[in-house]
N, C-alpha and C positions, 0 to 999 in steps of 0.2 A: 260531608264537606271536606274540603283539601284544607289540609291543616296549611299554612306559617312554617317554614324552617325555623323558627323562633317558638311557635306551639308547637312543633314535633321536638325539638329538645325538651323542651320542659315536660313534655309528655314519659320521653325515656326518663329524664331524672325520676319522674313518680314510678316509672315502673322498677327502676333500680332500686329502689327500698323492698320489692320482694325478691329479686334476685340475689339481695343481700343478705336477706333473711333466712332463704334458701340454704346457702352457702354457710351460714354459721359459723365458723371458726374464722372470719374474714383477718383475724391479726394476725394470720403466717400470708396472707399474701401478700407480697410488694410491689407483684409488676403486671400489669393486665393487658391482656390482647383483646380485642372485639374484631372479630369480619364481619361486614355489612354492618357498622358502628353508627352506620344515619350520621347526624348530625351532632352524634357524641356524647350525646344525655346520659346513657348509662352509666359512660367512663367520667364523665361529669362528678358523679356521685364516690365512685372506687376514689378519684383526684382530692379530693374534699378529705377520703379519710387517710392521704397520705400518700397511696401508691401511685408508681409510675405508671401510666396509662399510653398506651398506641390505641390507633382507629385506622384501621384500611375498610375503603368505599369507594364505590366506581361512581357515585352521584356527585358531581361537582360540584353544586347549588349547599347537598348537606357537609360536604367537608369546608365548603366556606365557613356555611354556621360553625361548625365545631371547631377552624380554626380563631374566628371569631370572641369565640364561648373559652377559647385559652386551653383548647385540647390537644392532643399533636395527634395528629392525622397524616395517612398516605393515601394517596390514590392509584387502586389496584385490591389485586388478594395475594394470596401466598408467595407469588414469585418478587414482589418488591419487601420483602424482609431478608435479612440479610442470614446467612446459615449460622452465623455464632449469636442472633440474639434467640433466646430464650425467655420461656415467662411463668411463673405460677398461678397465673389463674387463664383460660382460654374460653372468651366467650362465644359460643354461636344461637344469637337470638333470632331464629325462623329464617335458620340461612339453610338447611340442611336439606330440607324439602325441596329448594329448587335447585337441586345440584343432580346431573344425571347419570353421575360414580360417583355417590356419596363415600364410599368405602377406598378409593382410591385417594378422594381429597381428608378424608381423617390419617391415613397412613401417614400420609405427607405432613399433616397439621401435628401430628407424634414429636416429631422432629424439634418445636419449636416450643415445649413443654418442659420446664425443670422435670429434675427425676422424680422429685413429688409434688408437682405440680397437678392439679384440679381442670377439668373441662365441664363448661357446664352447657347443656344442650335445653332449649326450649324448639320444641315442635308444633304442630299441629297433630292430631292424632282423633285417626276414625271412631274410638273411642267414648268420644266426646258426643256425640254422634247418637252412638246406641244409648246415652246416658239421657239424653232428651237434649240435646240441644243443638239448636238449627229449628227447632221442631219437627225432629228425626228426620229432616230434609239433606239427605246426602250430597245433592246437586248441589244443594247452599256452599258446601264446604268442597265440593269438588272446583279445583283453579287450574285453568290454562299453567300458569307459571310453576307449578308443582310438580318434580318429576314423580316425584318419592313419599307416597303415603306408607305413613308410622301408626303403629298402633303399640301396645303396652307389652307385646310378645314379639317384634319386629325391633323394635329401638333396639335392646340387649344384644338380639343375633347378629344386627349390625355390627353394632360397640365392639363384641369379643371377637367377631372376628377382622375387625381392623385393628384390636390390638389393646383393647380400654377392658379394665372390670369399672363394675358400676360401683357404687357407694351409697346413693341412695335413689331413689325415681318417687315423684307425687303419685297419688291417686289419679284415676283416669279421668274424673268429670270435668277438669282444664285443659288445656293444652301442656303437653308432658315437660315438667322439670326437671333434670335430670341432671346428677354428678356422676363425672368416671375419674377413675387413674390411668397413667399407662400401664399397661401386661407386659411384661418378659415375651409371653405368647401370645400369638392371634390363634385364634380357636374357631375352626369353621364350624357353625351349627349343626349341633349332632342328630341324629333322626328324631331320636323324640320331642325336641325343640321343634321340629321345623312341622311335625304331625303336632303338636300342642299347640302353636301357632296358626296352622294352616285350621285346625279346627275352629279356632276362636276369633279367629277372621269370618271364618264362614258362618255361622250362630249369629254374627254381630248379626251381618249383612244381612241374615234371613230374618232375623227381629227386628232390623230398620224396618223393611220391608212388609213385616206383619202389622207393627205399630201405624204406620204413616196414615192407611186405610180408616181407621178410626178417632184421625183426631179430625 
């Protein structure tokens, strides 16, 4: 059912107690950024414990809510920030997948990161998938709106070589959590990266595919 601009915030606020969790050391951040911030629940919660909080969103309807809800909000992405603000913490919650140069829009997003400042990435990830869920129904999870399927040896290749090390990444049975920093260097995937990848892409896919038959 269509949530309420009123039930999807309060939806994100529950969800920002695990992305808080995630993130751990949450008392060196003070300024938070979200693209695709919905209706601002997450930033809700970062507000609550202090820091200063942006939401840029192209939905009208949820930057109401979240101007509403006492958030500050822009409507847009990267190009309505302005080049001297900066932020220590950068969230992108299931924005990454439907972008079709992921890796060009992280370059850019570098930019707007303290020098130790934190990105935290939640995906989707085929992963999830081969783990049983969907009921190893891959179609379930395959969306028109997704340019860019992640899997647990894709996310990283991506990261270094737009310019991020990682810090830490969850387990694959979720959709992927993920901390980076920014790198000095972008690091283009080295051969055996992309042959350890490319294999464990193809083993998922062949085990969805053996599995399915038999449930």
């Amino acid at each position: 059912s269509v949530k309420s601009t009123e039930e999807y915030f309060l939806s994100q606020r529950s969800k920002a107690n695990k992305i808080i969790s995630f993130i751990d050391n949450i008392s060196v951040v003070k300024s938070v950024l979200e693209l695709g911030c919905g209706t601002g629940g997450i930033l809700s919660k970062f507000k609550d414990l202090g820091c200063d909080v942006l939401g840029l969103d192209l939905n009208e309807l949820y930057l109401e809510e979240g101007t509403k809800q006492g958030i500050s909000v822009r409507k847009g992405s990267l190009e309505v920030l302005k080049i001297d603000e900066h932020f220590d913490c950068i969230i992108l919650n299931h924005v990454l997948e439907h972008l079709v140069n992921p890796r060009e829009y992280l370059i850019r997003l570098a930019s707007f990161l303290t020098d130790d400042g934190i990105l935290f990435l939640e995906v989707p990830s085929v992963d999830t998938i081969h783990d049983g869920s969907m009921g190893f129904n891959l179609f379930e999870f395959l969306t028109v709106s997704h340019c860019t399927h992640f899997t647990t040896k894709t996310l990283p290749m991506l990261m270094e070589s737009s310019g991020y090390s990682m810090i830490k990444m969850n387990n694959s049975f979720e959709p992927i959590y993920a901390l980076f920093r920014k790198s000095n260097l972008a690091e283009p995937p080295k051969a055996c990266q992309m042959s350890e990848s490319l294999l464990h892409s193809s083993n998922m896919l062949r085990n969805i595919l053996d599995y399915r038959p038999l449930l």
